[in-house]
C-alpha positions in Angstrom: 9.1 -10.1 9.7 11.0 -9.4 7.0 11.9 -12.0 4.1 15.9 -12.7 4.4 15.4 -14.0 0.7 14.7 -10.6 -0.2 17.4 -8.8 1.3 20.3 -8.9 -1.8 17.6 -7.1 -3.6 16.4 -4.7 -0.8 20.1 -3.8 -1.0 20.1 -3.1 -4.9 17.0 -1.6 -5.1 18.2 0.8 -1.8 21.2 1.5 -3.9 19.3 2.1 -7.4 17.5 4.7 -5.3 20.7 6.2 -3.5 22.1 6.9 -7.1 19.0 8.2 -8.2 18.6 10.7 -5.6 21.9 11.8 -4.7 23.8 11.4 -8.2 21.7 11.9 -10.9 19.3 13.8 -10.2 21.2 16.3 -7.0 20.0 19.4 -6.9 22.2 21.1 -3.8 25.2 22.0 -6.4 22.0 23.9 -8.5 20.9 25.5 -5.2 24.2 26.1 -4.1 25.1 28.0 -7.5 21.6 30.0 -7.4 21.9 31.2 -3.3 26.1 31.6 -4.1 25.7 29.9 -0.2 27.6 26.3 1.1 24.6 23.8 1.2 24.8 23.7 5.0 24.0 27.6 5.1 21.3 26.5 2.8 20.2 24.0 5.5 20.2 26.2 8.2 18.3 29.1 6.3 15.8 26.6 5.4 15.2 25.6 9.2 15.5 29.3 10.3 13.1 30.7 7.7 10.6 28.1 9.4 11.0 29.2 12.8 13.6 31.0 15.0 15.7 29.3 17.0 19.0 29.2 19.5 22.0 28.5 18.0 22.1 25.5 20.1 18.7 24.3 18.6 20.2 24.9 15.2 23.8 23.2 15.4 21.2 20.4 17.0 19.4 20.4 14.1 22.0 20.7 11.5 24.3 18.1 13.7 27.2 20.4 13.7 29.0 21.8 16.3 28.4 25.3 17.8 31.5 27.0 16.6 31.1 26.0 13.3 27.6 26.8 13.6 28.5 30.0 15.0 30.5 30.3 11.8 27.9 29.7 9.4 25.1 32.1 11.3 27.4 34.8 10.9 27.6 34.6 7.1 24.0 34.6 6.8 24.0 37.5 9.3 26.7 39.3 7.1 24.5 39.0 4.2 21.0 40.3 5.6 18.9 36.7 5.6 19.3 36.5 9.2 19.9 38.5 12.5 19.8 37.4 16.6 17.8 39.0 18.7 17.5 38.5 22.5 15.5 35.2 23.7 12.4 36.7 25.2 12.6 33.8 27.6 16.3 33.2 28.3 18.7 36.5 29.0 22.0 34.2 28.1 20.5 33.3 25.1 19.9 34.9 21.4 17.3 33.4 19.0 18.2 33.6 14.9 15.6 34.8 12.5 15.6 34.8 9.6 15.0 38.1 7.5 12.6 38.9 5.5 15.3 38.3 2.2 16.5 35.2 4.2 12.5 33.9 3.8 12.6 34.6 0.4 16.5 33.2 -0.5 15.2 30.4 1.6 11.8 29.6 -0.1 14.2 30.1 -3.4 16.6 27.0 -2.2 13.5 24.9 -1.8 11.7 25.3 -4.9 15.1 24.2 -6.6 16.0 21.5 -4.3 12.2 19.9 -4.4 11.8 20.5 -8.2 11.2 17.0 -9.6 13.4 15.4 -12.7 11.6 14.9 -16.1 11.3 11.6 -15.7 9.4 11.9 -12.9 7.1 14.2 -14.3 6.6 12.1 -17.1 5.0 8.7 -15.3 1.7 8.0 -15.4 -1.3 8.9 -13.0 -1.3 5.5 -12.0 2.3 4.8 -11.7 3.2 8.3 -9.6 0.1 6.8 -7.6 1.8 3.1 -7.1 5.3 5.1 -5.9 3.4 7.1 -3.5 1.9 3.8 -2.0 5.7 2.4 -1.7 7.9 5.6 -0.3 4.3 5.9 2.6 5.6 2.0 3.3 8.9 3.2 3.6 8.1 6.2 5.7 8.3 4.8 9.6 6.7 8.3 11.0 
């Protein structure tokens, strides 16, 4: 059960982390400016390049709806990282895969998007090893 004593500083240190993550040290506008793509294209090439899916499993996935997921398919279609192709199980359906260029662009967004900041880099052995232990306790899966 958790401490309510702790809670005001749960809350700061949640925020500290929020800031960190999303303000300082964002890298979606860097991946966005490298792919020239929105960051939900970016999303959904990343989830395509994994495995193919229906465009119902991918606006799932992405928690958008299926016109605009529609929308964003086609621009990745229109640019050659993805194309549909019948559902070998489903004749109503069409699965998106990505391309070959789409793997690539997509393996591309990640390597920006999981780079680490300096300051990261720069802790200790021991300390990287004490922040692993806390974000596995923070991890419910």
């Amino acid at each position: 059960m958790p401490d309510p004593h702790s809670a005001p500083q749960a809350a700061q240190v949640w925020r500290d982390l929020l800031t960190l993550v999303h303000e300082r040290h964002d890298r979606r506008k860097e991946a966005c400016e490298a792919l020239d793509l929105s960051f939900v294209r970016i999303k959904a090439l990343r989830r395509l390049a994994g495995e193919p899916m229906t465009m119902r499993e991918l606006a799932s996935r992405l928690q958008t709806d299926a016109p605009y997921t529609t929308l964003v398919v086609d621009d990745l279609e229109k640019r050659g990282l993805v194309h549909r192709e019948p559902h070998p199980a489903d004749r109503r359906a069409k699965l998106v895969r990505a391309t070959d260029l789409g793997r690539a662009e997509a393996a591309r967004a990640e390597a920006i998007l999981t780079q680490p900041p300096p300051q990261l880099l720069a802790l200790p052995p021991e300390e990287l090893a004490t922040l692993a232990r806390i974000v596995a306790k923070l991890d419910p899966s």
